[in-house]
N, CA and C atoms as a LAMMPS dump frame, in Angstrom:
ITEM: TIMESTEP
0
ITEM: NUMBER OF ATOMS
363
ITEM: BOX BOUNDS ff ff ff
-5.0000000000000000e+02 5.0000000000000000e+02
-5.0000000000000000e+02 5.0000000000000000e+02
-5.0000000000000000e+02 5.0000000000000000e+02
ITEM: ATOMS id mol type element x y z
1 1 1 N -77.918 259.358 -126.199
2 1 2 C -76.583 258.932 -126.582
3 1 3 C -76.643 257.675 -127.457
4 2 1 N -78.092 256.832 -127.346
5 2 2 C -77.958 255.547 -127.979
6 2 3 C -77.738 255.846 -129.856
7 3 1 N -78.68 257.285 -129.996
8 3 2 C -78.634 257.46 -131.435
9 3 3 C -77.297 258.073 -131.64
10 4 1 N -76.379 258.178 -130.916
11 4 2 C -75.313 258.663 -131.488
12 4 3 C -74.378 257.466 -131.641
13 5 1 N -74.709 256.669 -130.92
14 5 2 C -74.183 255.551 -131.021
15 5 3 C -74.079 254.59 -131.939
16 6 1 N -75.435 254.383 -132.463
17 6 2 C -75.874 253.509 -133.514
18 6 3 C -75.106 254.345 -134.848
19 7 1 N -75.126 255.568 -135.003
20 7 2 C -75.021 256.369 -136.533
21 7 3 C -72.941 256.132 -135.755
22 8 1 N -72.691 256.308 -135.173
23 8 2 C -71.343 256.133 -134.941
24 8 3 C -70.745 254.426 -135.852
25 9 1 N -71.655 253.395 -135.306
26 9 2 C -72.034 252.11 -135.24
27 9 3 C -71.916 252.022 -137.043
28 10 1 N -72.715 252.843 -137.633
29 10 2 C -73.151 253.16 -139.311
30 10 3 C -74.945 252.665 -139.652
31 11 1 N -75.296 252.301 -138.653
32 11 2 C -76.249 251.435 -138.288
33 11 3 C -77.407 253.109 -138.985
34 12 1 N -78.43 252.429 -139.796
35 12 2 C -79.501 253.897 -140.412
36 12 3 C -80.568 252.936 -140.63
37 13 1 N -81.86 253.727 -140.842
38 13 2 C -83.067 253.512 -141.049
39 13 3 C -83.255 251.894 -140.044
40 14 1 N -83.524 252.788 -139.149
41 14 2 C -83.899 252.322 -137.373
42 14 3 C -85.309 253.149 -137.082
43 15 1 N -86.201 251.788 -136.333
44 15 2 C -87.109 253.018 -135.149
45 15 3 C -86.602 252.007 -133.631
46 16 1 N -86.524 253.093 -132.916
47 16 2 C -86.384 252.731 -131.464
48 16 3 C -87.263 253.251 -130.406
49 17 1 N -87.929 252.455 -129.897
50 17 2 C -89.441 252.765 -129.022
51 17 3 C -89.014 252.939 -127.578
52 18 1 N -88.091 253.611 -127.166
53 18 2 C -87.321 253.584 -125.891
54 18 3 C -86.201 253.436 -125.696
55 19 1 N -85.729 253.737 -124.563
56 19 2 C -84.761 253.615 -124.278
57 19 3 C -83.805 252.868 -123.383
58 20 1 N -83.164 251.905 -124.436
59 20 2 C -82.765 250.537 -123.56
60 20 3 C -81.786 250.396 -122.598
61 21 1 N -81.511 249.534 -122.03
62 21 2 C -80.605 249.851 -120.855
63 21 3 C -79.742 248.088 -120.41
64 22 1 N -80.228 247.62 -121.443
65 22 2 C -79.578 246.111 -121.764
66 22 3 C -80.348 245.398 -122.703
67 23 1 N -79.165 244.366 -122.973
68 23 2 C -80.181 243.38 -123.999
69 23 3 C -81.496 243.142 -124.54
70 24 1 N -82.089 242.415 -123.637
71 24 2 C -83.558 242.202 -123.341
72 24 3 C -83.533 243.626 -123.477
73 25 1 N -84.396 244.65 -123.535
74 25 2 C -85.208 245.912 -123.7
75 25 3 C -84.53 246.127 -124.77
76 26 1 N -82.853 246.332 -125.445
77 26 2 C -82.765 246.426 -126.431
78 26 3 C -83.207 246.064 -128.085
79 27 1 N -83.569 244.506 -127.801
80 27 2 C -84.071 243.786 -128.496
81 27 3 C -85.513 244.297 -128.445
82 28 1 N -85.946 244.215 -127.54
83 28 2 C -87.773 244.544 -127.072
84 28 3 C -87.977 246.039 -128.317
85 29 1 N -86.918 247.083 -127.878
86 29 2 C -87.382 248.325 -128.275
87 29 3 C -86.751 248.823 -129.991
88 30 1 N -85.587 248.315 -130.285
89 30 2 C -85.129 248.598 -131.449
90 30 3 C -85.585 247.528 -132.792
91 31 1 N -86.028 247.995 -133.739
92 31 2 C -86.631 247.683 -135.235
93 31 3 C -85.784 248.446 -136.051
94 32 1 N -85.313 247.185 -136.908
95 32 2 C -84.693 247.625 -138.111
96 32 3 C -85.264 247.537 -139.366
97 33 1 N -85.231 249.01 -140.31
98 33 2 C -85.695 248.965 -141.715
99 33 3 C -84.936 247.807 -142.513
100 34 1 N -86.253 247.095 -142.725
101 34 2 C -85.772 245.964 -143.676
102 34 3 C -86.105 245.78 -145.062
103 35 1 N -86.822 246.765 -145.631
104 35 2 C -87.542 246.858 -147.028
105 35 3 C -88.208 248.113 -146.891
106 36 1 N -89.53 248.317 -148.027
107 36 2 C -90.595 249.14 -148.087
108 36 3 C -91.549 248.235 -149.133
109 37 1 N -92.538 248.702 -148.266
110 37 2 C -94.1 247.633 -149.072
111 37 3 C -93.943 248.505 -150.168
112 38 1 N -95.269 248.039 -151.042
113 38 2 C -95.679 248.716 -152.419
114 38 3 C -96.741 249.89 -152.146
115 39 1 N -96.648 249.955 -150.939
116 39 2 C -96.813 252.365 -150.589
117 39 3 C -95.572 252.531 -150.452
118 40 1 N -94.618 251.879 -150.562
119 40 2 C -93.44 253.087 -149.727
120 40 3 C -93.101 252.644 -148.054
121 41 1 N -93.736 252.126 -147.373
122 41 2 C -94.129 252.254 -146.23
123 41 3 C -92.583 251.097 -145.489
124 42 1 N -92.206 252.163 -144.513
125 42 2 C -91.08 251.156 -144.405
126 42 3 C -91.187 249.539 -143.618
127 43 1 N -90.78 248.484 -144.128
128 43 2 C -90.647 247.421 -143.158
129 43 3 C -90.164 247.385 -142.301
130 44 1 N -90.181 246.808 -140.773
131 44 2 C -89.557 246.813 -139.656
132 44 3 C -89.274 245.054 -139.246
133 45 1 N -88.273 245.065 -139.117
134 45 2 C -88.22 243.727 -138.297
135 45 3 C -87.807 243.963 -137.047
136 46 1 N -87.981 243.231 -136.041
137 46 2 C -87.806 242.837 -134.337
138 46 3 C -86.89 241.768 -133.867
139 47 1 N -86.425 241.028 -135.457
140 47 2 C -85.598 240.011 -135.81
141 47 3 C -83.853 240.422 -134.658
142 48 1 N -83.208 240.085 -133.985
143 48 2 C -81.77 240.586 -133.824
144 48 3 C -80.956 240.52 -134.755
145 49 1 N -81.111 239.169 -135.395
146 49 2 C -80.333 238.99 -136.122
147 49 3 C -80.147 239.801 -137.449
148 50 1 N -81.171 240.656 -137.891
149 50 2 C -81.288 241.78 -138.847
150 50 3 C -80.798 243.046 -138.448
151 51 1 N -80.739 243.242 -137.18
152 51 2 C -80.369 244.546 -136.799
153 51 3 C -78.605 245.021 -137.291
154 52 1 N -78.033 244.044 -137.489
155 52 2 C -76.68 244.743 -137.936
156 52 3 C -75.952 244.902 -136.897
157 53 1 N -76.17 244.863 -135.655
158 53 2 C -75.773 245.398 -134.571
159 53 3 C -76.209 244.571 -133.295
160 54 1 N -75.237 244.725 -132.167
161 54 2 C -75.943 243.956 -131.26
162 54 3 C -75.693 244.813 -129.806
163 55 1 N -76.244 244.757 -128.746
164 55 2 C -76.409 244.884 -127.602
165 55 3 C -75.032 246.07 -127.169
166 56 1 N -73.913 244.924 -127.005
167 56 2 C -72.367 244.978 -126.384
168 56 3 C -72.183 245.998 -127.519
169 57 1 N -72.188 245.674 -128.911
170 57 2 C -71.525 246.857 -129.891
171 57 3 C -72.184 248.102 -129.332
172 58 1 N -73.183 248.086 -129.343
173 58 2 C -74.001 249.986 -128.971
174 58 3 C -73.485 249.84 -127.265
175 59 1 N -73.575 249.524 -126.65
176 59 2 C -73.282 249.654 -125.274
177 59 3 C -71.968 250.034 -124.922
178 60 1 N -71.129 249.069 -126.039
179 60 2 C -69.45 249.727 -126.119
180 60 3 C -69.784 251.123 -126.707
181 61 1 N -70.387 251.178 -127.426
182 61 2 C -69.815 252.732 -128.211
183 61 3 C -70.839 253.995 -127.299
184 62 1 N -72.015 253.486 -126.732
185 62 2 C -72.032 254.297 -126.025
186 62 3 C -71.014 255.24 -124.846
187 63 1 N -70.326 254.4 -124.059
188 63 2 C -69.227 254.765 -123.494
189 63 3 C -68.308 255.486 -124.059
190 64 1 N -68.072 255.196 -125.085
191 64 2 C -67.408 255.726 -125.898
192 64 3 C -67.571 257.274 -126.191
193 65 1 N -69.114 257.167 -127.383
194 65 2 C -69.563 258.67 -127.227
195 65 3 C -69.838 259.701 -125.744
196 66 1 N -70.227 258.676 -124.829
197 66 2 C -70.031 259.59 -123.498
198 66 3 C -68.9 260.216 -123.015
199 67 1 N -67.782 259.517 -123.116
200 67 2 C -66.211 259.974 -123.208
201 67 3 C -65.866 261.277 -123.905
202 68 1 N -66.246 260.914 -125.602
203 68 2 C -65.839 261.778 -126.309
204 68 3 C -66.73 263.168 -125.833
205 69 1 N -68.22 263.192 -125.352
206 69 2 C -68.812 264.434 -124.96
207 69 3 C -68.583 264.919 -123.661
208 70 1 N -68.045 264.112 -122.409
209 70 2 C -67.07 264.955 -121.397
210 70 3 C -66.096 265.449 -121.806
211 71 1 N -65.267 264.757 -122.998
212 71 2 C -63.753 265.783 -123.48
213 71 3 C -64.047 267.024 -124.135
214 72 1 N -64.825 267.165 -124.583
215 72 2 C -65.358 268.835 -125.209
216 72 3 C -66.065 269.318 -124.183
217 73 1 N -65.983 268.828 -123.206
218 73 2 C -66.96 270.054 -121.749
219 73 3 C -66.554 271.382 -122.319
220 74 1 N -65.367 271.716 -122.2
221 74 2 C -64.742 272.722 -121.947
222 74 3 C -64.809 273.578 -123.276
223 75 1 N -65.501 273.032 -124.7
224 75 2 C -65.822 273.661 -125.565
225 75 3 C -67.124 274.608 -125.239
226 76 1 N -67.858 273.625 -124.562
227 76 2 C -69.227 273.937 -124.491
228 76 3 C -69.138 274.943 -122.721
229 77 1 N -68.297 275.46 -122.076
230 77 2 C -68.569 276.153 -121.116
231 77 3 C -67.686 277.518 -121.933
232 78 1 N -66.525 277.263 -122.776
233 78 2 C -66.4 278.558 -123.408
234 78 3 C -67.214 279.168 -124.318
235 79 1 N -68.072 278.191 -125.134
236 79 2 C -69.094 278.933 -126.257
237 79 3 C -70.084 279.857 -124.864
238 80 1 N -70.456 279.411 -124.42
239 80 2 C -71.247 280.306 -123.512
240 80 3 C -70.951 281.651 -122.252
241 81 1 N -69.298 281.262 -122.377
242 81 2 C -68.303 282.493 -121.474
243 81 3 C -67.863 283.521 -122.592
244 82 1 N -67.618 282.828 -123.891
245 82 2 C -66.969 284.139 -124.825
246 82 3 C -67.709 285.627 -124.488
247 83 1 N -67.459 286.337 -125.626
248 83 2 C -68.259 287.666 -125.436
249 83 3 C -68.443 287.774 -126.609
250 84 1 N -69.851 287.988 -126.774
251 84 2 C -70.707 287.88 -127.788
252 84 3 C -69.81 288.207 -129.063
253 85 1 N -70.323 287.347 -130.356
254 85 2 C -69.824 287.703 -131.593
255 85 3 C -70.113 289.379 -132.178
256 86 1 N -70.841 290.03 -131.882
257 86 2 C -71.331 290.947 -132.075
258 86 3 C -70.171 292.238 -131.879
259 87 1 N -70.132 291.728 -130.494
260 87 2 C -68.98 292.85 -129.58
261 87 3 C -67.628 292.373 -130.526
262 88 1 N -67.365 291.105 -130.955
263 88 2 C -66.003 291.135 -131.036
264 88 3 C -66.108 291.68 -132.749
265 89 1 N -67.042 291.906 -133.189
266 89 2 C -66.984 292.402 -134.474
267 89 3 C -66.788 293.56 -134.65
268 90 1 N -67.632 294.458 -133.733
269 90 2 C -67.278 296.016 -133.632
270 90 3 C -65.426 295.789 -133.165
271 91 1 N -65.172 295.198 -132.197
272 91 2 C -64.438 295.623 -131.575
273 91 3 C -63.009 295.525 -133.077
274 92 1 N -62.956 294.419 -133.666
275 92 2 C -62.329 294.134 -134.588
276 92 3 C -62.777 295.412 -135.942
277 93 1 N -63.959 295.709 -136.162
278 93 2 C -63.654 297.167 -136.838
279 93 3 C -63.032 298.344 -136.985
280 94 1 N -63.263 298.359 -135.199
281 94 2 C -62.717 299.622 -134.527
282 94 3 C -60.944 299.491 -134.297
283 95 1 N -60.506 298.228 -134.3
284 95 2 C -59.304 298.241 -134.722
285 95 3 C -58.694 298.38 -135.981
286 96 1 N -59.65 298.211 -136.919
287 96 2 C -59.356 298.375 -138.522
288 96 3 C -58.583 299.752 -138.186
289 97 1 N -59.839 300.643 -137.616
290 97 2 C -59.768 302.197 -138.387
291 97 3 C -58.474 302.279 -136.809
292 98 1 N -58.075 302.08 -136.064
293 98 2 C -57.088 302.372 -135.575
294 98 3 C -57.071 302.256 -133.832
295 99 1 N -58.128 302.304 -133.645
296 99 2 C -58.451 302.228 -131.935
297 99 3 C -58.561 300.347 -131.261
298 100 1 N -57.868 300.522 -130.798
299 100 2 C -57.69 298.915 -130.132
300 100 3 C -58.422 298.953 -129.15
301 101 1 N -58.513 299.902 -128.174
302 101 2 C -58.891 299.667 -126.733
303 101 3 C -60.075 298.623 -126.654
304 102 1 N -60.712 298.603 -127.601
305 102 2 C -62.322 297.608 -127.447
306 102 3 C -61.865 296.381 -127.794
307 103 1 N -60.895 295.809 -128.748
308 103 2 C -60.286 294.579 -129.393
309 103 3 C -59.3 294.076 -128.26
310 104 1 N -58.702 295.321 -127.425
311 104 2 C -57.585 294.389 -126.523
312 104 3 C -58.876 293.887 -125.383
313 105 1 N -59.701 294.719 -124.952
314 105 2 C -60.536 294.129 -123.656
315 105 3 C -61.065 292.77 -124.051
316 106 1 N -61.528 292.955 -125.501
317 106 2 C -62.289 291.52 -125.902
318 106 3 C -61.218 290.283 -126.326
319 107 1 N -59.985 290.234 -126.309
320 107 2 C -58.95 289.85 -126.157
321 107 3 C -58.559 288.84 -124.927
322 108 1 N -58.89 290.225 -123.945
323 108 2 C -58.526 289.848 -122.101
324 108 3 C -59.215 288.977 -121.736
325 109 1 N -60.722 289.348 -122.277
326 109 2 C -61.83 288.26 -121.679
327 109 3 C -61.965 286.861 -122.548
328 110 1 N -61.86 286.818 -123.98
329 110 2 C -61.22 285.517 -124.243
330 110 3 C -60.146 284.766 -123.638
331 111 1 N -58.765 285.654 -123.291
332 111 2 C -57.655 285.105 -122.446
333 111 3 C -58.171 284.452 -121.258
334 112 1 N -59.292 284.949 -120.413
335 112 2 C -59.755 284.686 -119.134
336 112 3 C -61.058 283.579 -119.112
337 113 1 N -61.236 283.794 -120.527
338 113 2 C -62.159 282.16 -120.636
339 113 3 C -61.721 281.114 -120.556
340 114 1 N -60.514 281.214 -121.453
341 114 2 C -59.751 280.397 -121.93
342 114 3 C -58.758 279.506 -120.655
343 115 1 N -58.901 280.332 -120.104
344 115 2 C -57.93 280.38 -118.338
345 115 3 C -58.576 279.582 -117.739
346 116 1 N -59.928 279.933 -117.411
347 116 2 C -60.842 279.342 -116.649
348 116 3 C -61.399 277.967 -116.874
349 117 1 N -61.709 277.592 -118.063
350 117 2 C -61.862 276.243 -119.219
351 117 3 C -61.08 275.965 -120.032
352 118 1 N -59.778 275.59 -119.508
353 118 2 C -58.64 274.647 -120.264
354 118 3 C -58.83 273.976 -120.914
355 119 1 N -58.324 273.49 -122.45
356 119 2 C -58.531 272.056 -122.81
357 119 3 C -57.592 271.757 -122.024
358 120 1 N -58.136 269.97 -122.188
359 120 2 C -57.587 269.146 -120.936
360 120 3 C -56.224 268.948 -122.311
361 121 1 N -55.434 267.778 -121.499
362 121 2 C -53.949 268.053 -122.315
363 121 3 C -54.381 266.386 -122.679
């Protein structure tokens, strides 16, 4: 969640050697791209004050992104309840040429996903 945090943050060309869990280790584990030598080779500083970012900012927005990925639960338990794209393609053919019966069942069982994993309001 921390890298979603940081790119949330705008925060790029980072290495992070772990995973921090406050200040101190934050500082310890995150290096920020600060240049490139004459290979190419990127610079890192250990500096805080280069990082762009501090502790409380990623720690706030972590919460944050954790929030926002419990509110789509319910995306992620219907992608895996639907009924396969496959089925609903025939089934949507077979209504072209005139027969529903396969399009209303695949219908029912979307209705009953959908039932079961509410978005929240």
């Amino acid at each position: 969640m921390i890298n979603r945090a940081l790119k949330s943050l705008g925060i790029e060309e980072y290495a992070l050697f772990g995973d921090p869990q406050n200040e101190s280790e934050f500082n310890l584990y995150f290096r920020k791209v600060t240049g490139t030598d004459t290979d190419n080779n990127a610079l890192f500083s250990s500096n805080p004050s280069t990082f762009g970012v501090t502790w409380k900012q990623v720690s706030d927005q972590i919460k944050i992104e954790e929030q926002k990925y419990k509110d789509i639960q319910y995306q992620r338990d219907r992608a895996v309840s639907y009924p396969p794209l496959a089925d609903v393609t025939v089934a949507l053919a077979e209504k072209m040429e005139g027969n529903s019966t396969m399009w209303d069942t695949i219908t029912a069982k979307r209705l009953a996903v959908k039932a079961k994993y509410p978005k929240p309001e």
